[in-house]
PDB file of N, CA, C and O in Angstrom:
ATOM      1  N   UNK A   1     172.674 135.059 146.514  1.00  0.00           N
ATOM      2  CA  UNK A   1     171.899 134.016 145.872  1.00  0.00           C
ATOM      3  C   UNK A   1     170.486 134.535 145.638  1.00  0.00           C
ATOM      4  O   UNK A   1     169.792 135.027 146.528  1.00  0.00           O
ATOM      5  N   UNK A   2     170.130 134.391 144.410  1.00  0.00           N
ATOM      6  CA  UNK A   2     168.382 135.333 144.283  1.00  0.00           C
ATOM      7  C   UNK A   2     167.550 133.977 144.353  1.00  0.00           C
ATOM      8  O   UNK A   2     168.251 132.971 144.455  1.00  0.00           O
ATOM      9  N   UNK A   3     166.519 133.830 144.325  1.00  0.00           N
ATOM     10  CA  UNK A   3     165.525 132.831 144.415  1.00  0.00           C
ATOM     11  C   UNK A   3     165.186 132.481 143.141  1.00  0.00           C
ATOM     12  O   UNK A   3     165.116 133.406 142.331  1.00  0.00           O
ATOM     13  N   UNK A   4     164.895 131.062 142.660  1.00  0.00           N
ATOM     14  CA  UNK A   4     164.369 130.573 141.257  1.00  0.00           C
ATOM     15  C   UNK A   4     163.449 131.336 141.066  1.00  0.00           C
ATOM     16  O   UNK A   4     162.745 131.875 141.919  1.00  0.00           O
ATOM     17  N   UNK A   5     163.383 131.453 139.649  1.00  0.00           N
ATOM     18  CA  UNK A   5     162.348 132.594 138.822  1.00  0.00           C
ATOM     19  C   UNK A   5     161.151 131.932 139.245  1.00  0.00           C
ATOM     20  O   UNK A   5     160.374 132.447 140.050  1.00  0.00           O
ATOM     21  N   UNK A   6     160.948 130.595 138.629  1.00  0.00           N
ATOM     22  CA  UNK A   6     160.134 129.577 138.255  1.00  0.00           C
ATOM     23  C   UNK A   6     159.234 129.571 139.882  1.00  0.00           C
ATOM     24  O   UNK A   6     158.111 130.060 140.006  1.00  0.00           O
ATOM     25  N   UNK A   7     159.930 128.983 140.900  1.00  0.00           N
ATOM     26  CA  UNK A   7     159.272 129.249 142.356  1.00  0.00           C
ATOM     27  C   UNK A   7     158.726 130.538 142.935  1.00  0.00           C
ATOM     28  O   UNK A   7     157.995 130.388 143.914  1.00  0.00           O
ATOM     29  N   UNK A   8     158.896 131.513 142.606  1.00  0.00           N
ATOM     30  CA  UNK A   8     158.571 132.954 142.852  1.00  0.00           C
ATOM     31  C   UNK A   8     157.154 133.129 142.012  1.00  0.00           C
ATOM     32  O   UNK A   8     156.128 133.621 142.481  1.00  0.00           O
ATOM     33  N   UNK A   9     157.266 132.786 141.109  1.00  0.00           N
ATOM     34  CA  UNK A   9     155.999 132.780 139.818  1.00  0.00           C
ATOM     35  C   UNK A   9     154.981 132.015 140.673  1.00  0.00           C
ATOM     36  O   UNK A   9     153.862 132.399 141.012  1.00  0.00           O
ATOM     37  N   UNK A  10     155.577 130.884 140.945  1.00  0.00           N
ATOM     38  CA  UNK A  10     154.383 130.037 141.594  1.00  0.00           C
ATOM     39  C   UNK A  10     153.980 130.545 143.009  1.00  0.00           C
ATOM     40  O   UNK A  10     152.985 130.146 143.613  1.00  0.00           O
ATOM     41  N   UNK A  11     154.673 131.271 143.370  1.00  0.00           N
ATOM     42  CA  UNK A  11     154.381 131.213 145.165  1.00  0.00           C
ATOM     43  C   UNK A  11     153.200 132.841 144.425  1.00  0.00           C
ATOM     44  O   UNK A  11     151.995 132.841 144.677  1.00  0.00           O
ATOM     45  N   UNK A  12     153.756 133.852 143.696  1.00  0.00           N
ATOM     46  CA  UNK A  12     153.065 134.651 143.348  1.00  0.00           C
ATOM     47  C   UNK A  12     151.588 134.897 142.734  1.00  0.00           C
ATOM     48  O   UNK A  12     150.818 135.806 143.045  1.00  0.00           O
ATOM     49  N   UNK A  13     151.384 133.888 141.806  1.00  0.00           N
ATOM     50  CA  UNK A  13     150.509 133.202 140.917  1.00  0.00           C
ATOM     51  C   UNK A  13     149.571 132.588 141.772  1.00  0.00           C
ATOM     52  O   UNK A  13     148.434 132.557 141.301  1.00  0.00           O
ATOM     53  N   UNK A  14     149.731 132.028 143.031  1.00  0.00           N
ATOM     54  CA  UNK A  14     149.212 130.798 144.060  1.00  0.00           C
ATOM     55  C   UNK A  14     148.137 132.471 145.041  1.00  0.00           C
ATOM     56  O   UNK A  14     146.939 132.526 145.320  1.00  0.00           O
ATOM     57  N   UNK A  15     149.199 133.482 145.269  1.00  0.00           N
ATOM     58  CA  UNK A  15     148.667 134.535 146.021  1.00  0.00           C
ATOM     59  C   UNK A  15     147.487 135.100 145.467  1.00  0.00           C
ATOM     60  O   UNK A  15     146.390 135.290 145.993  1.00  0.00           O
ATOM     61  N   UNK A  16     147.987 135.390 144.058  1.00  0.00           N
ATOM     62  CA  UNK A  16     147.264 136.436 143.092  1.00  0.00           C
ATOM     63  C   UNK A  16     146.062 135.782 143.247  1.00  0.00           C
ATOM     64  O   UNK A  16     145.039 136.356 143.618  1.00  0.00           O
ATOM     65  N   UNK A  17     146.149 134.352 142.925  1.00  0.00           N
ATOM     66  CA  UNK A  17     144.530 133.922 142.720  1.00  0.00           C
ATOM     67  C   UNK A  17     143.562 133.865 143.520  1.00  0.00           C
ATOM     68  O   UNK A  17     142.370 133.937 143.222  1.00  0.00           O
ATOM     69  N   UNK A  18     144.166 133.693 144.882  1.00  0.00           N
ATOM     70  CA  UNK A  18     143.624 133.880 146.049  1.00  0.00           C
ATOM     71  C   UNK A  18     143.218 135.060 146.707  1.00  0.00           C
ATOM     72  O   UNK A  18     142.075 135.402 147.008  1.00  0.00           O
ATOM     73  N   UNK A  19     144.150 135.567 146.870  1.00  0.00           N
ATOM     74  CA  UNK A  19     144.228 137.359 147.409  1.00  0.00           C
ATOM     75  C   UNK A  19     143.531 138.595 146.231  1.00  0.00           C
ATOM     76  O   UNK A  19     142.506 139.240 146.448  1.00  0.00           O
ATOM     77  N   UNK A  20     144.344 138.687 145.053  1.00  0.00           N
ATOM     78  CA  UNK A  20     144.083 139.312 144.029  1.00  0.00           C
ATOM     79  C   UNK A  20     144.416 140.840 144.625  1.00  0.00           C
ATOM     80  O   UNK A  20     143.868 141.938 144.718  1.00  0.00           O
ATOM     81  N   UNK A  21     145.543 140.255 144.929  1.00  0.00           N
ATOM     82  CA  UNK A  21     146.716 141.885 145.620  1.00  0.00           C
ATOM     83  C   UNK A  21     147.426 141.963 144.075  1.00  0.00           C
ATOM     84  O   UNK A  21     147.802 140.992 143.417  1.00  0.00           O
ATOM     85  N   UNK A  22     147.487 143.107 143.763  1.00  0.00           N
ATOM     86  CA  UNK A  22     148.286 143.268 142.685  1.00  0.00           C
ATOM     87  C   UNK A  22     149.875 143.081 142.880  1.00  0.00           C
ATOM     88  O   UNK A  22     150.405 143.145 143.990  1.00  0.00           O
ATOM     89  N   UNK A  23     150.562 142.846 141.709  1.00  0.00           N
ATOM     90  CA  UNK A  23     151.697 141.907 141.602  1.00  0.00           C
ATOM     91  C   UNK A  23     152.718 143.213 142.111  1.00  0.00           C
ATOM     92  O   UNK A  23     153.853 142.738 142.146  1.00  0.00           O
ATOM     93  N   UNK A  24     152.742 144.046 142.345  1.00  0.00           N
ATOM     94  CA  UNK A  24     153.976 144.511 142.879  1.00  0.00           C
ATOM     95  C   UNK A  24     152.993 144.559 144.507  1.00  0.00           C
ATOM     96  O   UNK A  24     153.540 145.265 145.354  1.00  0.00           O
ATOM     97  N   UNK A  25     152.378 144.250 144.716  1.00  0.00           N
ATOM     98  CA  UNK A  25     152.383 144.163 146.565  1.00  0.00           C
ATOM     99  C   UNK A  25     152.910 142.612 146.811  1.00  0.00           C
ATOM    100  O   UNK A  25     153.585 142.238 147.770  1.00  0.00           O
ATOM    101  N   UNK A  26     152.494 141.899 145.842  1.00  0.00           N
ATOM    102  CA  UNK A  26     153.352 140.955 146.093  1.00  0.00           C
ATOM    103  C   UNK A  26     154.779 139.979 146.403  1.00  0.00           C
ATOM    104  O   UNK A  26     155.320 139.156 147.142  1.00  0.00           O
ATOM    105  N   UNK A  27     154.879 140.834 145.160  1.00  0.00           N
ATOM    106  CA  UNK A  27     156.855 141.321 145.137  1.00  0.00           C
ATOM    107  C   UNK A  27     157.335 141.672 145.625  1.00  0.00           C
ATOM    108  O   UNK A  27     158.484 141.257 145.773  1.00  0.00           O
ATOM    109  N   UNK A  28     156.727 143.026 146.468  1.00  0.00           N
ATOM    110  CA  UNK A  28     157.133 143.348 148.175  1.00  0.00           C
ATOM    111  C   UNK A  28     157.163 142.927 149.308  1.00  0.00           C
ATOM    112  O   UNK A  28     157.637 143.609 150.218  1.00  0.00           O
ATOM    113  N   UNK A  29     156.677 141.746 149.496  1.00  0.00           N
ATOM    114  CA  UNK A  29     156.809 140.823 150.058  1.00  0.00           C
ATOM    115  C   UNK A  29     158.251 140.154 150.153  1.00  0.00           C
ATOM    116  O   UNK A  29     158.961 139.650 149.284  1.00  0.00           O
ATOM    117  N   UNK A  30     158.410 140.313 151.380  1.00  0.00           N
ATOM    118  CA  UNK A  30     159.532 139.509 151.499  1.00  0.00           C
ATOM    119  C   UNK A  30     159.035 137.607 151.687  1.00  0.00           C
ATOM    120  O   UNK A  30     158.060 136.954 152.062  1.00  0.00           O
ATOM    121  N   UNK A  31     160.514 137.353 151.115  1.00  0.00           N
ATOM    122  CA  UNK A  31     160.102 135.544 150.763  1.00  0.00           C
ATOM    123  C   UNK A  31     159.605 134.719 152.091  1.00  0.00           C
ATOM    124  O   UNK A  31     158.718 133.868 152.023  1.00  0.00           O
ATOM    125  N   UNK A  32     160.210 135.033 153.182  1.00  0.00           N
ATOM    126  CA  UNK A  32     159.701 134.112 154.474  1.00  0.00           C
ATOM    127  C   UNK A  32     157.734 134.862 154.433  1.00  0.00           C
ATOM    128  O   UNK A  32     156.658 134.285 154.270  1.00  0.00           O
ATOM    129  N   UNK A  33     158.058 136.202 154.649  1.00  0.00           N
ATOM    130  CA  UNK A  33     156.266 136.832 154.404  1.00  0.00           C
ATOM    131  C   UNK A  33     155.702 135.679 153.562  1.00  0.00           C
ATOM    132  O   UNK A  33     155.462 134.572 154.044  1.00  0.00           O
ATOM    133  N   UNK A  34     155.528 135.968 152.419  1.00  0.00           N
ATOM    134  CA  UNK A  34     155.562 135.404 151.420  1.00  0.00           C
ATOM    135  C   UNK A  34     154.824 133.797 151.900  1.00  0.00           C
ATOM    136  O   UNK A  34     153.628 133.634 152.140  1.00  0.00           O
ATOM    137  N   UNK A  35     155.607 133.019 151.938  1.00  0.00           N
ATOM    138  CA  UNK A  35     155.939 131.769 152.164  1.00  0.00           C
ATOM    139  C   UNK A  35     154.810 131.220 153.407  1.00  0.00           C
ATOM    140  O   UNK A  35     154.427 130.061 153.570  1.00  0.00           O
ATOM    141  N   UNK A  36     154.451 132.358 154.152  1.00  0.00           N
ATOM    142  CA  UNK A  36     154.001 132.309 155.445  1.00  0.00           C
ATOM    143  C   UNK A  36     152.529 132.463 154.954  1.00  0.00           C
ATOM    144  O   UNK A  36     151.683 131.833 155.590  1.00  0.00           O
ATOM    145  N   UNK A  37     152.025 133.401 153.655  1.00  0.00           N
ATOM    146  CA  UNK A  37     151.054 133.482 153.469  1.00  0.00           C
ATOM    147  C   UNK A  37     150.404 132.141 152.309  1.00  0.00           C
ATOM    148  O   UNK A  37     149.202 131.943 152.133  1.00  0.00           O
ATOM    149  N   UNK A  38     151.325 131.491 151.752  1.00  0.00           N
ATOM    150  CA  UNK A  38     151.255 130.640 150.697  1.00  0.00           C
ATOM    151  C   UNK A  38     150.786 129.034 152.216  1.00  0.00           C
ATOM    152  O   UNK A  38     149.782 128.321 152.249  1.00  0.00           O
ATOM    153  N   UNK A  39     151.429 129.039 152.728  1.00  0.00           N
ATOM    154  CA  UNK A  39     151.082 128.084 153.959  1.00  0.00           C
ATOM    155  C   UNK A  39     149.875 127.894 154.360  1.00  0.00           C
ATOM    156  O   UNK A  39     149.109 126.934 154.449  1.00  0.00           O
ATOM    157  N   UNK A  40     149.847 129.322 154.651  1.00  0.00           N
ATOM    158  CA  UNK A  40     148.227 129.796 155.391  1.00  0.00           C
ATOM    159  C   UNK A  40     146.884 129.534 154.979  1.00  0.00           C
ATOM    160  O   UNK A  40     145.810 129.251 155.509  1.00  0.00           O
ATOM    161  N   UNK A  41     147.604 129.846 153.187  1.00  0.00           N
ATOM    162  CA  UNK A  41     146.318 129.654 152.152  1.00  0.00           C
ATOM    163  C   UNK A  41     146.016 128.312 151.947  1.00  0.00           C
ATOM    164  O   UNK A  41     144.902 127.893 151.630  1.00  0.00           O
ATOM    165  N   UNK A  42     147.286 127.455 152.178  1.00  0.00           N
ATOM    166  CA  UNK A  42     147.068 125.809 151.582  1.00  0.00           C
ATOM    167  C   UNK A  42     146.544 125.541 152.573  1.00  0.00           C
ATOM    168  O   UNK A  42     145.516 124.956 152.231  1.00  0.00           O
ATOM    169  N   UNK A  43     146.597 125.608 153.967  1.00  0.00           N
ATOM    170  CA  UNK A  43     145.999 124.943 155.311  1.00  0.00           C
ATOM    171  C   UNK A  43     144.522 125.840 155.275  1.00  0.00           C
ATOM    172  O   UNK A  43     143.810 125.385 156.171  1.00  0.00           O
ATOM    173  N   UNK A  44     144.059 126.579 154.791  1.00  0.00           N
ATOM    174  CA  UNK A  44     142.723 126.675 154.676  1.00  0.00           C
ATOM    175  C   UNK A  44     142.047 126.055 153.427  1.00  0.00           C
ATOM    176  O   UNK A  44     140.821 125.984 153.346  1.00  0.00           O
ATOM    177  N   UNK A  45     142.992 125.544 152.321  1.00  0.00           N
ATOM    178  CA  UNK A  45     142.509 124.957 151.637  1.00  0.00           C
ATOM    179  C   UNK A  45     142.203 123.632 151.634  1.00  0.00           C
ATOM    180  O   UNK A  45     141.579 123.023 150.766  1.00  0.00           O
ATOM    181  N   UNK A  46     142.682 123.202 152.669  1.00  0.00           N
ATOM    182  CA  UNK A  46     143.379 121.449 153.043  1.00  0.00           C
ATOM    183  C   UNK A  46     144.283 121.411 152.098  1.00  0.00           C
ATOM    184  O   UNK A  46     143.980 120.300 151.663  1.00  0.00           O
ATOM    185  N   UNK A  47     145.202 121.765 151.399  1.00  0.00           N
ATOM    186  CA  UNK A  47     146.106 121.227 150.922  1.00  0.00           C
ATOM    187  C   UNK A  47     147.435 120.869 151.731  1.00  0.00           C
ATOM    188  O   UNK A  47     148.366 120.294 151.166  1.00  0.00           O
TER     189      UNK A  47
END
């Protein structure tokens, strides 16, 4: 099972703007990684 295009874009897109790691360090990321850093960023954002 691969992961929605559409959710990957966003979890990626959400990093980039924040981090501004270029898109294949991102992609290397595995999805729980990933997911763990998208968390991290919203709870410092208050979101």
């Amino acid at each position: 099972m691969t992961y929605a295009a559409d959710l990957l874009y966003e979890e990626v897109a959400y990093l980039a703007y924040h981090f501004h790691w270029p898109l294949d360090d991102l992609l290397d990321l595995e999805h729980p990684e990933r997911l763990k850093f998208v968390a991290q960023v919203a709870r410092l954002n208050g979101q």
